[in-house]
N, C-alpha and C positions, 0 to 999 in steps of 0.2 A: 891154370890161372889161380893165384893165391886170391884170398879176402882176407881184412881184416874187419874180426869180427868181434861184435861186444859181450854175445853170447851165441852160446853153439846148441843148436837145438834138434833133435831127432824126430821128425815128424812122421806120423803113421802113414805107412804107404796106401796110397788112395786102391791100389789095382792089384791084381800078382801080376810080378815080374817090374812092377815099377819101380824107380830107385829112390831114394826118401833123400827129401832135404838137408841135408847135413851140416849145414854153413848158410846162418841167417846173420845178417848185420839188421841191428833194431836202430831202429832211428828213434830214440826219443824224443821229447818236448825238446832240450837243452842241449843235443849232441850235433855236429856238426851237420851240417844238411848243405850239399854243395848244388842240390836241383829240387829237393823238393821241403815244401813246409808245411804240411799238412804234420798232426799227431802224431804216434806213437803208432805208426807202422811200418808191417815187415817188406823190405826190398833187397833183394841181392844182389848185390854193388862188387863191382870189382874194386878189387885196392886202390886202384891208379885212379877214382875219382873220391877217395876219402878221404878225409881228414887224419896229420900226423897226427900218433898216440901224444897225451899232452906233455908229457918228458922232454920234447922237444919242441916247446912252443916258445919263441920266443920272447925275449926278456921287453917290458914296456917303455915305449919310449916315444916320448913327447916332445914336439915341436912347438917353440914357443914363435909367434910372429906379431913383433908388436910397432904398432903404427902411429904411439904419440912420436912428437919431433922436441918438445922441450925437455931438457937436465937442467934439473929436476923434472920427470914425469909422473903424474898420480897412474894413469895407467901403466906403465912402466914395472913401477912400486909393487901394485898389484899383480900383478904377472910375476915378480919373481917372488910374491909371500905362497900365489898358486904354486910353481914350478918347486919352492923348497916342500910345500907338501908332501907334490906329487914324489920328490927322491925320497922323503921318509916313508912313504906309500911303496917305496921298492923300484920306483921309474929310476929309467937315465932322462935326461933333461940336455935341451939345447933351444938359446934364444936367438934371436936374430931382430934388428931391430929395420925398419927399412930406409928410414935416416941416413944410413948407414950406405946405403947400397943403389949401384945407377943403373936402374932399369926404365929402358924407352917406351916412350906410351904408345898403345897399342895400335896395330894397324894389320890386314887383314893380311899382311904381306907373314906375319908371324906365325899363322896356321899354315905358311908353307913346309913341304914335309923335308925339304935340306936348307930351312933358315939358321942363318949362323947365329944364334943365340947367344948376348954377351952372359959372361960370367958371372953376374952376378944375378941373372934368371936361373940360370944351371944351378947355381950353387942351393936356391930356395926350392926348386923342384928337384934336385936329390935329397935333401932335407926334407924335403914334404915325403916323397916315395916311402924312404925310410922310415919315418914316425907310423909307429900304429894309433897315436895320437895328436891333433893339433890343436891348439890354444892359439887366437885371435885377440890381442887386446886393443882396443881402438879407442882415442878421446871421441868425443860428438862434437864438433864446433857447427853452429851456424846450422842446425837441422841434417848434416850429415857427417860421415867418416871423410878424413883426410885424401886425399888425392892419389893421394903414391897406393893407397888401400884397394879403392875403385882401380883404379888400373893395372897393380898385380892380381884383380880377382880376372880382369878381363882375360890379361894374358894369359892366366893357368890353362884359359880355354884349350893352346897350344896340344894339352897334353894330358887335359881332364875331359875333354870333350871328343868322341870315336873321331878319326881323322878322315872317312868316308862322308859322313856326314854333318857332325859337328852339333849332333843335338842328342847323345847318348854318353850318360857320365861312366867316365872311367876308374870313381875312386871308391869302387867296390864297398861301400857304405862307411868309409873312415870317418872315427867320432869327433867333431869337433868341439870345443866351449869357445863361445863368443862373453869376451868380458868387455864392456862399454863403462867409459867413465862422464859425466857431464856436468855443467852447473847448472841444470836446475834440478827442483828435487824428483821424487821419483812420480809422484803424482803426474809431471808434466813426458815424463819419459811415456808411462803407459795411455797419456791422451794422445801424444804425436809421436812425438821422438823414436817410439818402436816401430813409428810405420813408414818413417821417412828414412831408415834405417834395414829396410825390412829387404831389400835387395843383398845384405850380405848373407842371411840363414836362406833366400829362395834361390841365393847364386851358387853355393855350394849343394841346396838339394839338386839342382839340375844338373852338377857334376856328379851325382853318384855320393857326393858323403850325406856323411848322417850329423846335422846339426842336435847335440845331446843337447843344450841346455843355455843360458845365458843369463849372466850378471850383469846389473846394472849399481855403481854407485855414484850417486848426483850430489849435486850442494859441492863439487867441487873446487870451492874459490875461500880464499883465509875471508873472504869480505865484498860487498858491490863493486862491481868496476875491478878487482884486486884477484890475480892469478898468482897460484903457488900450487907445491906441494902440501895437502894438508891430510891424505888418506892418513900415513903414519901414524897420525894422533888419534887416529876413531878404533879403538880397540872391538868396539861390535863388527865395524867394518873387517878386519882381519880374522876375525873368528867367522865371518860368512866367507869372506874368501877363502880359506881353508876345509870350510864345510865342502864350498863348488869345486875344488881340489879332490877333494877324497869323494865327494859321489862319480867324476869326473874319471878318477882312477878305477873306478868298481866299474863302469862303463867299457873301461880299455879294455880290461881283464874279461869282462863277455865278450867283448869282439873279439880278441885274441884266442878265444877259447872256442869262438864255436863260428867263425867267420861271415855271421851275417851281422844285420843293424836287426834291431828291434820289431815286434811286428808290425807295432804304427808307422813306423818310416815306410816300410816294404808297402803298406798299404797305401800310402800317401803318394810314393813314387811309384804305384801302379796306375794311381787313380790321375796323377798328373800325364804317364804315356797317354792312356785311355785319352784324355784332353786333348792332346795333341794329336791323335788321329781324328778327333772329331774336327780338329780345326781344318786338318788337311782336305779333308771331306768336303765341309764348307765350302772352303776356297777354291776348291777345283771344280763343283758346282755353280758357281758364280762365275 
């Protein structure tokens, strides 16, 4: 059985007649770890569960899914000044808007395992698969995200969620950015608007990705009572959207590197299982 290994180290033989180590793989802090996350210890791993040399890691690439419905859209805007970052950042880029595209609201008939799936589910879940990274842009009307938004998170269930059970995320910690745009300022974002909102970053923890981070820019209306496009004209605004761009690409490129989320997710998505057995507990004691 081959290893690959990072360093090769001859260890003194403990006995006579014993045969020494000859092929250690070190798992450091930042090297690929497919089972275990503990520090900077030695396990000898067969190849077929290690991570490729990075030569052959592939190229980054972003899924854009954006859920305003008016053109002119301030989220919209915003999403493609993120997405042109992300290509000077070295990504490939792909938007999709969901305006755009006729998917049926959910019903539980959709987690069957030979539902004919129309085309234009398939078409955002090979797009999703593909991306090592996704971008989420969504207006806020009315204290929540658009409809069509709610309902493709539901459906991802289909195919983000184990199909045994339907309460084990499938998308192996993929990073996402949630960009939100709204009219009021952000004062009022972080007193409600983030919690009446807050089912889109805890609906993708339960699938298994890793929500990186979230933009929010408010005050968007040219005036009272008065909807437009007005992102365009705030220059600080597009120099943060590019800041959340480029920390956003630094994020893809650890994931792509070393194929876990971060260790706050890993701990957050342990602590949330742990929850969920306590509930089971509960319930079945009652």
């Amino acid at each position: 059985m081959k290893f690959h290994t990072e360093t090769l180290l001859n260890l003194p033989q403990k006995r006579s007649g014993a045969k020494p180590f000859s092929r250690i793989f070190i798992l450091r802090k930042h090297a690929i770890r497919p089972q275990f996350h503990e520090t900077d210890k030695l396990f000898q791993i067969p190849m077929e569960t290690c991570a490729p040399p990075s030569d052959t890691i592939r190229c980054m690439h972003v899924l854009a899914i954006v859920a305003g419905t008016n053109d002119p859209s301030n989220c919209d805007y915003l999403a493609g000044v993120f997405l042109r970052t992300l290509e000077q950042e070295g990504a490939t880029t792909e938007k999709i808007r969901l305006k755009d595209l006729s998917i049926a609201h959910f019903t539980l008939e959709h987690y069957g395992e030979d539902f004919p799936h129309e085309p234009d589910f398939l078409r955002i879940r090979d797009a999703l698969e593909r991306a090592t990274g996704v971008l989420i842009a969504t207006p806020v009307w009315n204290f929540g995200v658009p409809g069509h938004l709610k309902n493709l998170i539901d459906r991802l269930g289909s195919f983000a969620l184990d199909a045994a059970t339907r309460s084990r995320g499938q998308l192996k910690g993929k990073p996402f950015s949630l960009l939100f745009t709204g009219g009021v300022p952000a004062p009022g974002w972080h007193a409600l608007q983030r919690k009446t909102t807050s089912f889109l970053p805890q609906g993708l923890r339960y699938f298994g990705a890793y929500p990186a981070g979230s933009f929010y820019e408010g005050s968007c209306t040219p005036g009272r009572g008065k909807f437009g496009l007005v992102v365009e004209k705030r220059p600080e605004t597009l120099r943060r959207t590019e800041r959340a761009a480029k920390a956003f690409a630094a994020t893809v490129r650890t994931y792509e590197r070393t194929g876990v989320p971060p260790m706050r997710h890993r701990i957050f998505s342990a602590g949330m299982r742990f929850g969920e057995v306590l509930l089971k507990k509960f319930s079945r004691a009652r």
